[in-house]
N, C-alpha and C positions, 0 to 999 in steps of 0.2 A: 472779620478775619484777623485784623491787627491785635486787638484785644486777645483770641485764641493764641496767637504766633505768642503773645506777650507773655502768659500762663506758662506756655509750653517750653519758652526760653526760662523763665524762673526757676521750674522745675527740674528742668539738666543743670540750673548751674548746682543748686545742692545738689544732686544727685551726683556727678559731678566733684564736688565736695566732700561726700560722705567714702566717695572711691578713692580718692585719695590718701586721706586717713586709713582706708583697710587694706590698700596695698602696701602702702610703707610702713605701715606697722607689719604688716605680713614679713616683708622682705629683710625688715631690722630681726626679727627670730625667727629666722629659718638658721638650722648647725650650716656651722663654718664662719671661721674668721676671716669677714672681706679684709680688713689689712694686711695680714698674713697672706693670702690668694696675691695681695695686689703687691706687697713685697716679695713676693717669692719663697719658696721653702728652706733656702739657707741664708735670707736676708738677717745681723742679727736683729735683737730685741727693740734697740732703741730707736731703729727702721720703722718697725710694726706700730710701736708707739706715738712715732710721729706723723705716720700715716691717718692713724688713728685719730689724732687730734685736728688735721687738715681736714676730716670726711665729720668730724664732730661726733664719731663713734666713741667719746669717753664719755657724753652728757645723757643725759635722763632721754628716752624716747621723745615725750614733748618738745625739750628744748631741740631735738634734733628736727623734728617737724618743723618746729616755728622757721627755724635756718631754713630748709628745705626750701617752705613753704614760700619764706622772702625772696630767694634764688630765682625761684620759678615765675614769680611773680614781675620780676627783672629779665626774666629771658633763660636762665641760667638750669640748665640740669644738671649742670655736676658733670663730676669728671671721668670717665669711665677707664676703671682699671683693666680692663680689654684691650680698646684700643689706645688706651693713653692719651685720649683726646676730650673736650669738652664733647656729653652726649647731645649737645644740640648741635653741633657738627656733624654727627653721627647721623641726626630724626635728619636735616637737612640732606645729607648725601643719599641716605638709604629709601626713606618714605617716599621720595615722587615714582622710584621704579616701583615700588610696590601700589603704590594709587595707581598711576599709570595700567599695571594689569589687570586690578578691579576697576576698576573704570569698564575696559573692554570685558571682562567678564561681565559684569551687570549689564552691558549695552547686550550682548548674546544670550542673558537669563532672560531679560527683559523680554526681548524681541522673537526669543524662541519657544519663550514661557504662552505667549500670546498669540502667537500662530498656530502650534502644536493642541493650545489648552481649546479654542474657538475651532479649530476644525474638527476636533474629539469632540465637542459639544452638540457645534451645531450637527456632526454625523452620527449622534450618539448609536450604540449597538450597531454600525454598520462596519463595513471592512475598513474605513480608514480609524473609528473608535479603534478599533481592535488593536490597531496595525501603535496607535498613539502609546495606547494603554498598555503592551508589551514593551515599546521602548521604552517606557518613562520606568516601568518595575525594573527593568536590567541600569538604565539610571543610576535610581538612587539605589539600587542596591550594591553597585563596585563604587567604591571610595574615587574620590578626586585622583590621588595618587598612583593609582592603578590604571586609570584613566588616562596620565600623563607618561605611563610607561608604554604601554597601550599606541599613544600617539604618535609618543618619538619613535616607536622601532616599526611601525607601518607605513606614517606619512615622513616619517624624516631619515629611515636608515633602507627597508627596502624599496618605495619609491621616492624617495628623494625629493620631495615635493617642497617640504618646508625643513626651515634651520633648527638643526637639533638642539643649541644652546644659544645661551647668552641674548641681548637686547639688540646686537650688530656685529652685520658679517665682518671678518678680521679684512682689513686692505681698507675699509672705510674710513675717512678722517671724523672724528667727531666732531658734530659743529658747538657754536660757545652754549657754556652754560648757562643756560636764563634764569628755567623754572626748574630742571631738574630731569622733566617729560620730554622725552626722548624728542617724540612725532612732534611736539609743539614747538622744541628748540629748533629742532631741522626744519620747520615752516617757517621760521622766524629767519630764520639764514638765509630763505629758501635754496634749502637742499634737499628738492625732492627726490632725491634717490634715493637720502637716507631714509625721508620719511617714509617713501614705499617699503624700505627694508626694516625698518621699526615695528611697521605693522604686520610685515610678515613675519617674524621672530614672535608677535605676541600672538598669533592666530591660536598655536596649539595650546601654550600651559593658558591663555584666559579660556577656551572653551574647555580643556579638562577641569580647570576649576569651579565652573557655573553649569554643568553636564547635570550634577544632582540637586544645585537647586532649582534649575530650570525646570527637571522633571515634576517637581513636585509640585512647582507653582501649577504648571499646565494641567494636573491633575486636579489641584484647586479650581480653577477657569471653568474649566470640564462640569465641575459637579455643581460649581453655582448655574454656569448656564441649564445642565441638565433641570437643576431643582428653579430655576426661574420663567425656565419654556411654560410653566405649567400657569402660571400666574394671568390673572385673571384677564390687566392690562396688555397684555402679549397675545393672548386670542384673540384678542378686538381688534388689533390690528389685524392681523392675520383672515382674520371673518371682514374687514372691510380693504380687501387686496392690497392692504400695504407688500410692497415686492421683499420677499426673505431676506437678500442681502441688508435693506435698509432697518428691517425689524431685527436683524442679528447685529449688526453693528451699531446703532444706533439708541436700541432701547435694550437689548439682552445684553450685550458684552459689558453695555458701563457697569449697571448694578453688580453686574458677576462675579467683576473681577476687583471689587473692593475686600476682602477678605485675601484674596493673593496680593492685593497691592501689601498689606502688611507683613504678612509674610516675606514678602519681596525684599522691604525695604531691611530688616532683621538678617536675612540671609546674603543681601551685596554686603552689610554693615559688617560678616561675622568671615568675610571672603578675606579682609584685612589677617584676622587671625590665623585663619584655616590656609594659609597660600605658604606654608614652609617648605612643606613636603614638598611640592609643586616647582617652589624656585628651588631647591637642593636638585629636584631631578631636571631640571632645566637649566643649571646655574648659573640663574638668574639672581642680580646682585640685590637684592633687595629688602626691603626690612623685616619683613619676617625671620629672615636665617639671619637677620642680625637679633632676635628679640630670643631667638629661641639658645645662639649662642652666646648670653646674657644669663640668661637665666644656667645656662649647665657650668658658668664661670661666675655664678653668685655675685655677679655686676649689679652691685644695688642701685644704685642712680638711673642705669639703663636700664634695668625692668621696672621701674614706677612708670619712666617714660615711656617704653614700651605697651604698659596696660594703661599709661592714663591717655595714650593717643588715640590707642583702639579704643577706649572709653570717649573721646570726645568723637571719633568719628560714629559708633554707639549713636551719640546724642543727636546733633546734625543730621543723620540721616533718620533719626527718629522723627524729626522735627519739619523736615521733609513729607514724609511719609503721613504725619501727623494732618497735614496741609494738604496735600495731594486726598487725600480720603476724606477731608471736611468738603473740598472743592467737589468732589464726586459725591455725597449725599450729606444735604447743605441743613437735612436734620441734626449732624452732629453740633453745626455751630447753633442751630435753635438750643438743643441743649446747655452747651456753654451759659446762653445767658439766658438761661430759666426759661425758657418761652415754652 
């Protein structure tokens, strides 16, 4: 397994490497002049000029890369003409609220993805199949965002159930910053009032945002169990009265659901990207509505680090995933090493 882990880490780091390169080349020629944006429209000339030369926007693409590259390498993203702050000030304040939601999103794709997908299975063509099979198409067919509109104005405006914005109710004191995650700092204090109200502020936008990947996983689950019932090992039990629950959980679910685990991990991985719409209508402080207002203010430093985070989280969770599915059919590592 170390050996696997080893490949699998080599291979994010170029991969990894080669993103880098095509985002900041991307972000160097796209129209508009970031020093101009970052001086302003009546700033004069010899402003834009020397902006220019602090961002190393007068040298060749490469030599800008090489600087970039050393920066980054040091800790350093650059300076973001948005907020006028170092953007690693920026990844630091903004990316734990947004981990912090996927996190709880993937904990309810996961967890619903696998209830939902095992009962449609093992009931296949019966009324709870049916009942799985119409939720999961209405699913993935309304967008996250619709989902989150959906949510606030049923559980949060006319019954009043849960909080319609923000990560905590107003009148709360915040406890100190550790990591950045809400629930963890307020453990850490322990202030479990806030942590109760942390996690209720995250109930809605993380289930509208994991609502269509969950369905689809569970609809994966579904169709391995269905097409594994059939398998040869699975009668045998079943002809020598192994009891249902233990032949479903036991020897049907694990196989089945290795084909969603991939899917799975791709889809919490891509919840980083996909969660703007989500905190814009929850606003929720987080980094996606920082990546996305980056990018419409041609913030070149903060969109390299915007797509190279979502690319390393990409990886890691590939690499996970990669692990988690060797350890579930231990063929794959025979393959690794030739055998």
């Amino acid at each position: 397994m170390s050996t696997y882990v080893a490949k699998r880490t080599i291979y994010v780091i170029f991969t990894l490497l080669g993103l880098s390169i095509l985002v900041f080349t991307l972000a160097r020629v796209l129209p508009g002049n970031p020093a101009r944006m970052a001086a302003g429209s009546r700033a004069p000339e010899w402003v834009v000029e020397q902006i220019k030369h602090q961002l190393h926007l007068d040298k060749p693409l490469p030599v800008q890369y090489v600087y970039w590259l050393s920066d980054l390498l040091h800790g350093d993203l650059g300076f973001s003409i948005v907020s006028r702050r170092s953007v690693t000030s920026d990844v630091i304040e903004y990316l734990p609220a947004t981990l912090e939601l996927v996190i709880f999103a993937a904990i309810f794709e996961v967890v619903g993805a696998l209830i939902f997908g095992a009962l449609a299975g093992r009931y296949a063509n019966r009324w709870i199949d049916n009942v799985v099979r119409i939720a999961t198409y209405l699913a993935i067919s309304i967008p996250s965002f619709v989902w989150a509109i959906i949510f606030q104005l049923v559980f949060a405006w006319w019954f009043n159930m849960f909080p319609a914005q923000g990560r905590i109710s107003e009148g709360l004191v915040l406890p100190p910053r550790v990591t950045g995650f809400m629930v963890i700092d307020s453990l850490l204090a322990g202030r479990i009032d806030v942590t109760l109200d942390a996690v209720w502020h995250l109930i809605l936008p993380a289930l509208a945002l994991s609502l269509g990947a969950m369905a689809q996983d569970a609809r994966i689950i579904r169709s391995g169990m269905i097409e594994n019932a059939d398998k040869d090992y699975i009668m045998q039990m079943i002809s020598h009265g192994v009891p249902n629950r233990i032949v479903t959980m036991k020897y049907l679910l694990k196989p089945s659901i290795i084909p969603a685990v991939t899917v799975m991990g791709m889809d919490i991985a891509s919840l980083l990207g996909n969660a703007f719409l989500v905190e814009i209508i929850f606003n929720w402080p987080g980094f996606s509505r920082y990546g996305i207002n980056a990018m419409l203010n041609k913030d070149l430093n903060a969109i390299v680090a915007v797509v190279l985070v979502i690319g390393i989280v990409f990886a890691i969770v590939n690499i996970i995933i990669d692990v988690i599915v060797a350890y579930l059919d231990p063929r794959i590592r025979l393959l690794e090493k030739g055998e």
